[in-house]
C-alpha positions in Angstrom: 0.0 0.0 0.0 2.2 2.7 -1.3 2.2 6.0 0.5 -0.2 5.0 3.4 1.2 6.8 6.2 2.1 4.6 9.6 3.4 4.8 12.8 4.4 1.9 14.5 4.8 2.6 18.7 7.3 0.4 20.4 11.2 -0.1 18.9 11.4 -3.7 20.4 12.0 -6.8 18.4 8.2 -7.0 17.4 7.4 -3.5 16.9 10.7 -3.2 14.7 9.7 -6.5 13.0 6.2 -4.7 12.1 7.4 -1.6 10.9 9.7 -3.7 8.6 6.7 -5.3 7.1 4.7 -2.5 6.6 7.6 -0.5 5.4 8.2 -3.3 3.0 4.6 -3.4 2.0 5.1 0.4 0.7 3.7 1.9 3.6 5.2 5.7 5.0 6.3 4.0 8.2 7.9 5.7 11.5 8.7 3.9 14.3 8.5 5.5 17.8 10.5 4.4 21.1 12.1 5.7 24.6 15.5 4.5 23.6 17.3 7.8 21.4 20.6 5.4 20.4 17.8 2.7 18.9 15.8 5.3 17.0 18.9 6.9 15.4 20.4 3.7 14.4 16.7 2.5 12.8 16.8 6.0 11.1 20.8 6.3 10.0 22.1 2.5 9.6 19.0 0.9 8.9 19.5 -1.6 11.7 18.7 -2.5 15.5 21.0 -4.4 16.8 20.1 -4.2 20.4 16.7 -6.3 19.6 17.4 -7.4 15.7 21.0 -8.0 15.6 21.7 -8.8 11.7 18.6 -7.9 10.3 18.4 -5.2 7.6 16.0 -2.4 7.6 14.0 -1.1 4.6 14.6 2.8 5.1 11.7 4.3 7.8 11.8 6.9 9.6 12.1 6.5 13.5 12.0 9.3 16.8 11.5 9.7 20.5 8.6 12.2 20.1 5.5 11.0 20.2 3.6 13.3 18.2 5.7 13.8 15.6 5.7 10.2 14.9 1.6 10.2 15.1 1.3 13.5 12.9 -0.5 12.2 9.5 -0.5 8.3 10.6 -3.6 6.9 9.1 -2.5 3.6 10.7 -1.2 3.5 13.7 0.6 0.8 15.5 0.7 -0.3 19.0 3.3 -2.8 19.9 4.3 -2.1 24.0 4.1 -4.0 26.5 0.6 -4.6 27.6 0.4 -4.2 31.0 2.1 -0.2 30.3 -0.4 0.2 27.5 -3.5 2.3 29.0 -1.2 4.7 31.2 0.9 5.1 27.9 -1.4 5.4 25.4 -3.5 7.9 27.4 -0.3 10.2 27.2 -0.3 10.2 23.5 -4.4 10.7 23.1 -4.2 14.0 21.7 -1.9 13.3 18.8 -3.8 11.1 17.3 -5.4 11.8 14.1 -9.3 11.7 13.9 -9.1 9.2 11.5 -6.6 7.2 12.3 -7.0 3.5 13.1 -5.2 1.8 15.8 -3.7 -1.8 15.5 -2.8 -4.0 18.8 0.0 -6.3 18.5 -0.2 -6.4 22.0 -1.2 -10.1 23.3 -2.3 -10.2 27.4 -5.6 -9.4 29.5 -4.9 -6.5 31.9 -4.1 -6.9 35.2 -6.4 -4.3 37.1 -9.2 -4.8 34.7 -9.4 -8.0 33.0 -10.2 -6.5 29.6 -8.5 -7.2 26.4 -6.2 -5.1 24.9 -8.3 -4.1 21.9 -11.1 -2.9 25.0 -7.8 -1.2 26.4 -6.8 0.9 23.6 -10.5 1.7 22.5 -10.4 3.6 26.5 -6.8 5.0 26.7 -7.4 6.3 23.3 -11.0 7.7 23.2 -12.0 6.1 19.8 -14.6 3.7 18.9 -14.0 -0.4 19.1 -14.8 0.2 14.8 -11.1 2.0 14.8 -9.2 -0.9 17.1 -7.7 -3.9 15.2 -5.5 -6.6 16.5 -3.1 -8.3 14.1 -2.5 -12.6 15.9 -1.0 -15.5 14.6 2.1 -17.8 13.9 4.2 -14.7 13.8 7.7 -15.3 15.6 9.7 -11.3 14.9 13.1 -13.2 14.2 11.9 -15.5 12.0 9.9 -12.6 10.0 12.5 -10.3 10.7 14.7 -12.8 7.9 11.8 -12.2 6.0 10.6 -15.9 6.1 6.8 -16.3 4.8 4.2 -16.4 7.0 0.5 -15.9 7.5 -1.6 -13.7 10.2 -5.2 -12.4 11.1 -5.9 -9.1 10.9 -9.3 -8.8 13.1 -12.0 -6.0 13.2 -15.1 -5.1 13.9 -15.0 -3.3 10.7 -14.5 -5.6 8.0 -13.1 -1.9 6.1 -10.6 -1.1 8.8 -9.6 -5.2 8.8 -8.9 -4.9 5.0 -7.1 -1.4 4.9 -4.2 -2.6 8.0 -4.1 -5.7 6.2 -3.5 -4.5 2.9 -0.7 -2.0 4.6 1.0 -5.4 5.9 0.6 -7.3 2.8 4.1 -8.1 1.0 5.9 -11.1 -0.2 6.5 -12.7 2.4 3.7 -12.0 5.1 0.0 -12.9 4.3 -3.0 -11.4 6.2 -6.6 -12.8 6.5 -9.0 -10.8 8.0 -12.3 -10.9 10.1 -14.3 -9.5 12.4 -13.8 -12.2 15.6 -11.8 -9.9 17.9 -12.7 -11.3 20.7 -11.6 -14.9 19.6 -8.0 -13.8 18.1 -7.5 -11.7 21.0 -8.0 -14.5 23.6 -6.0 -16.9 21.7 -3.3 -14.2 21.5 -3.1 -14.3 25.4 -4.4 -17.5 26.4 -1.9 -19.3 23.4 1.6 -17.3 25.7 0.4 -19.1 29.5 0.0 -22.5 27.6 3.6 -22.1 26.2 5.2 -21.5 29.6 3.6 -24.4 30.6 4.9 -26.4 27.2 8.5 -24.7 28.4 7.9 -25.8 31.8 7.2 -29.4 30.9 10.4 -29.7 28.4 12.7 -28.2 31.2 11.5 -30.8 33.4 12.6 -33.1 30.8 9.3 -34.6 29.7 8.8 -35.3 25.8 6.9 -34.7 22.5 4.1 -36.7 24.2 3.7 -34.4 26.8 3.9 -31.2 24.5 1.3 -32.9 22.0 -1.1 -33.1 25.1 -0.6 -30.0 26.8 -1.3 -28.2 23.1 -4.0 -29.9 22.4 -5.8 -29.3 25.9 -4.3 -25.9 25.8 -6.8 -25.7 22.5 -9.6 -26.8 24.6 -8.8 -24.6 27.2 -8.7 -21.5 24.5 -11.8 -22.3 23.3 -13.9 -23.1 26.4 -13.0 -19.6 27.1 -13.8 -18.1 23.9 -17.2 -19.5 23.6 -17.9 -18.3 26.8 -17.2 -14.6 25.8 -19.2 -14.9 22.3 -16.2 -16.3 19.8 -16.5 -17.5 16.9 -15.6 -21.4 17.0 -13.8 -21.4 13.8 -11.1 -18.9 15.4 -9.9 -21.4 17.0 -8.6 -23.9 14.4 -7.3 -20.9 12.3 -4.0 -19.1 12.4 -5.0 -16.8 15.4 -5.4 -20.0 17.1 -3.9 -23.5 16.3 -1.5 -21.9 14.2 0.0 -19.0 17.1 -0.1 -22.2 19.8 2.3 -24.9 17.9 4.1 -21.8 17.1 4.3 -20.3 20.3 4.7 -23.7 22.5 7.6 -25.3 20.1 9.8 -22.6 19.1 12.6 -21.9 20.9 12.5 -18.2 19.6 9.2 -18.3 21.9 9.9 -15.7 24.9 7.0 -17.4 26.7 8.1 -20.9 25.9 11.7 -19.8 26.9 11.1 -18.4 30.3 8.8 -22.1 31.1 12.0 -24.4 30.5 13.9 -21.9 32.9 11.3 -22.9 35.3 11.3 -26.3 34.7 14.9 -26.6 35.5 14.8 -25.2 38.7 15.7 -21.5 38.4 13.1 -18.7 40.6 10.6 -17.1 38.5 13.1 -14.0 39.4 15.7 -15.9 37.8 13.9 -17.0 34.3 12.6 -13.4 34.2 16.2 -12.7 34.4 17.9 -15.0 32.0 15.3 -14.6 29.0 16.2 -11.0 29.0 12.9 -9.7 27.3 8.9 -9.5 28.4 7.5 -12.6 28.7 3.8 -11.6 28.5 2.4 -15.3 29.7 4.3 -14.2 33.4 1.8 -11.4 34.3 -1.3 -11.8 32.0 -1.8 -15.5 33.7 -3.4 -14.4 36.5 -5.6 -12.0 34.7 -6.7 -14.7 32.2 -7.8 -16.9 35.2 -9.4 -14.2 36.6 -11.5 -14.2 33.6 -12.4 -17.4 33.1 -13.2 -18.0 37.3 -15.4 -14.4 36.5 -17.2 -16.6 33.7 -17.2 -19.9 35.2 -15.0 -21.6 32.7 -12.4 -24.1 33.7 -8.7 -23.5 32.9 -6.8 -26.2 34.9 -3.8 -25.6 32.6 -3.9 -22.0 33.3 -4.8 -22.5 36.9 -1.7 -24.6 37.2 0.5 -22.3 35.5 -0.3 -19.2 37.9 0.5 -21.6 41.2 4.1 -22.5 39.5 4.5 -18.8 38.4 2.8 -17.0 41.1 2.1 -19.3 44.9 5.0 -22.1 45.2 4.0 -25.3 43.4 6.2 -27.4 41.7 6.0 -28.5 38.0 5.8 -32.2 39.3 2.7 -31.4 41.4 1.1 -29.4 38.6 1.4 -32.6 36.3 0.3 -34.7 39.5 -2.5 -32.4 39.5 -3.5 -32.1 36.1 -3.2 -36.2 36.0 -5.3 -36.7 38.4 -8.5 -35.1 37.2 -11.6 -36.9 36.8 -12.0 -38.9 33.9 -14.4 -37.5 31.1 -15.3 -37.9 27.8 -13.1 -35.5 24.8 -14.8 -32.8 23.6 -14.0 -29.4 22.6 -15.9 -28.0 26.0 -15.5 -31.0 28.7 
């Protein structure tokens, strides 16, 4: 989409990654952080080697001042840390242009609220849910920061909005889909991070491919007991947004989530994973919110449930599979 003006907020390995695509796409792009050394070398050398080492840039513009980034955007971005988002976002209100619509890459439920980030943006921003997207799927930065193909969902409420992001994001190498489930994407986009500590958790522990294979698949289960619960569409759930982002998510070792888990698993304090994968780990904090929204709804998570005693009140990863084990039998089925 050549000419479309963007701004992408956040200069970390995801929101770099996006601005790449769009910029490749033929999109106007600037990129916005904190850091002054990152935006400079984005804008100069083309590069970010603090998050990207390696990868090269298409040219883009990139700047510490928030409105100057936002000036024009007709697209615009959001790819921070969730749980910063509101407070953030409601600093940068008034830049915004009337028009502009406002993409979440952002994947969590927030902690003080339990509302989904698309919910979170509409509020810190002012601006209808018609002008929120969120963009979900098997999208691992470094792997499509070495351009390697991939697909995604661009989700809207307004199937116009869905198509203009996803034609700004549309290049050789990354394919969007749209609809209009936001609700479903969104909670696959959180939910899909807590089962892949769990996945990390269960690897670091040593256990094997049958293990995985379970956990994913009632991980799935888990996903979509929720979704259907909040008014999802089913098919969400065996899509990209949803099967595709989990296997993604739980087997990759480029998976922050997934990462942080084995570090649990083999022994370390959730202080000390935190530590050692050196990035956000959105699964960590949004855990407990997602539980909190499934217990508000009445929908079981015992995966989840089990991940926020590991992360968050003491139990081991042994006596989370104990636990999980010892359930009472029941038939399969996408809601037992």
């Amino acid at each position: 989409m050549s000419g479309v003006r963007a701004a992408v907020l956040g200069s970390g390995s995801w929101g770099t990654t996006f601005a790449m695509v769009m910029a490749d796409a033929g999109c106007d792009v600037t990129l916005w952080g904190r850091d002054e050394a990152v935006a400079r070398e984005v804008a100069e050398q083309h590069s970010n080697t603090k998050y990207l080492p390696g990868v090269e840039l298409p040219p883009m513009s990139a700047t510490t001042d928030a409105a100057a980034a936002l000036a024009g955007a007709r697209i615009v971005v959001v790819a921070i840390p969730s749980q910063v988002s509101r407070v953030t976002l409601e600093g940068l209100r008034e830049h915004l242009e009337p028009d502009a619509v406002v993409v979440s890459l952002m994947k969590g439920v927030e902690l003080s609220t339990d509302k989904r980030m698309s919910q979170v943006v509409s509020e810190a921003l002012d601006i209808p849910l018609e002008r929120v997207a969120v963009v979900s799927g098997p999208n691992l930065a470094k792997e499509i920061a070495a351009r390697q193909p991939t697909a995604t969902v661009v989700a809207c409420p307004d199937e116009d909005n869905a198509r203009l992001v996803a034609e700004a994001c549309s290049n050789t190498y990354f394919r969007p889909y749209t609809n209009t489930d936001v609700v479903g994407v969104e909670l696959c986009g959180a939910v899909k991070n807590v089962i892949a500590l769990a996945i990390g958790m269960a690897q670091g522990r040593g256990f094997g491919w049958n293990t995985t294979a379970t956990v994913i698949t009632r991980g799935l289960v888990e996903i979509t007991r929720l979704g259907r619960a909040l008014g999802a569409q089913p098919e969400t759930f065996a899509g990209l947004a949803g099967m595709g982002d989990l296997v993604a998510t739980c087997a990759s070792p480029l998976s922050r989530n997934h990462t942080l888990g084995k570090h649990i698993g083999q022994g370390m304090t959730l202080d000390e994973a935190l530590v050692a994968t050196g990035t956000t780990a959105e699964g960590v904090k949004s855990s407990r919110s997602v539980l909190e929204l499934a217990e508000k709804h009445g929908v079981d998570m015992p995966i989840t449930a089990g991940v926020v005693a590991v992360l968050h009140e003491g139990l081991s990863v042994e006596e989370m599979a104990r636990a999980l084990l010892s359930r009472p039998q029941k038939a399969e089925g996408v809601v037992s």
